[in-house]
N, C-alpha and C positions, 0 to 999 in steps of 0.2 A: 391217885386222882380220886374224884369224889364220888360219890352212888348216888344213883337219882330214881328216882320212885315218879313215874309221872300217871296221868290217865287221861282220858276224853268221854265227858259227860254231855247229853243235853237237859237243857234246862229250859223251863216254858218261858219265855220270854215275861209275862209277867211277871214273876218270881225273881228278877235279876235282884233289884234289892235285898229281898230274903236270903239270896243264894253267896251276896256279897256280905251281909250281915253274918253268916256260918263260917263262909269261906275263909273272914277274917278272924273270926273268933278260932278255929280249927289252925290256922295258920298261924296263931300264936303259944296254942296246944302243942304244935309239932315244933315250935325254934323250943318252949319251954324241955321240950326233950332231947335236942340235939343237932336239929335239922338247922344246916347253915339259911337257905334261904328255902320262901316257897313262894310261886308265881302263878297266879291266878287270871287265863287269858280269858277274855269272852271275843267269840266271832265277829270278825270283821270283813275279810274277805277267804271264804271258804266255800269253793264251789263245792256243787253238784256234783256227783258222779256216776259213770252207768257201771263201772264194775268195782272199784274200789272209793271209799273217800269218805272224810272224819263224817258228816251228816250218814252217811252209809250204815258207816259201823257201829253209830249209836242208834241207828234206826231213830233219827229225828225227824220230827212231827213238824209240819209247817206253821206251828206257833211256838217252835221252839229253835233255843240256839245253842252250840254245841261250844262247849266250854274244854280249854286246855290248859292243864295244870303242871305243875313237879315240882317236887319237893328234893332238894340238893341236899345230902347227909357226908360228911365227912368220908367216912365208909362205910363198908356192908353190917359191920358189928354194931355200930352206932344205930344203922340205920334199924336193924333188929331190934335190937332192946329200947330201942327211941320209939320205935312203930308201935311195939307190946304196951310201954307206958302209955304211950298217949291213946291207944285205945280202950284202953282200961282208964285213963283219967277221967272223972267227973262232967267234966266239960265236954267232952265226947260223948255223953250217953244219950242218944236223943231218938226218939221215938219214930221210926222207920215210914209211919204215915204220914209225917208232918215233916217229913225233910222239900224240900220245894224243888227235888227230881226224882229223877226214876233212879235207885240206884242198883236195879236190875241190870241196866243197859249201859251201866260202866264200863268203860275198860280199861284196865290199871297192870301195872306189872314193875318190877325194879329191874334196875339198867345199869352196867359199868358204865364209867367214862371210858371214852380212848381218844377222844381228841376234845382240848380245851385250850381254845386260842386266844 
């Protein structure tokens, strides 16, 4: 089954354009290295929470909305030398102040599949 890389960012809600402008551009960065698909969610209905919950975990700001991604790689080898390339590729290089979130307050990690129905 496949390996999935996902994370949950917020983003200032002004910045959606911007953030879809990278997202898409970064998004064709990662299929150019391997990655079968990547899905780029912005919030729709994501509550509040008082002890756990995605606005929580990114510590989102009330001008901001909390965006959920993953990137689908064949497998874990792919997804390694796919991840390496495309962070080293050109297109990726972009200057930490002018990304249009916080990417302090990411949270990202890779994932087996075990169920794909």
């Amino acid at each position: 089954m496949s390996y999935i890389d996902g994370y949950v960012v917020a983003v200032p809600t002004r910045n959606k354009q911007n953030y879809i402008k990278i997202a898409t551009e970064a998004a064709q960065v990662f299929k150019d290295h391997g990655a079968l698909r990547v899905m780029e969610s912005w919030a729709d209905d994501v509550p509040d929470g008082k002890l756990t919950s995605f606005p929580l975990a990114v510590q989102c700001k009330p001008d901001e909305s909390v965006v959920f991604c993953w990137i689908e790689w064949p497998d874990r080898a792919t997804r390694d030398q796919g991840m390496k390339q495309a962070m080293a590729d050109a297109r990726m290089q972009h200057d930490p102040a002018k990304m249009p979130f916080d990417g302090q307050r990411m949270i990202f990690g890779g994932f087996d599949s075990i169920v794909d129905c």
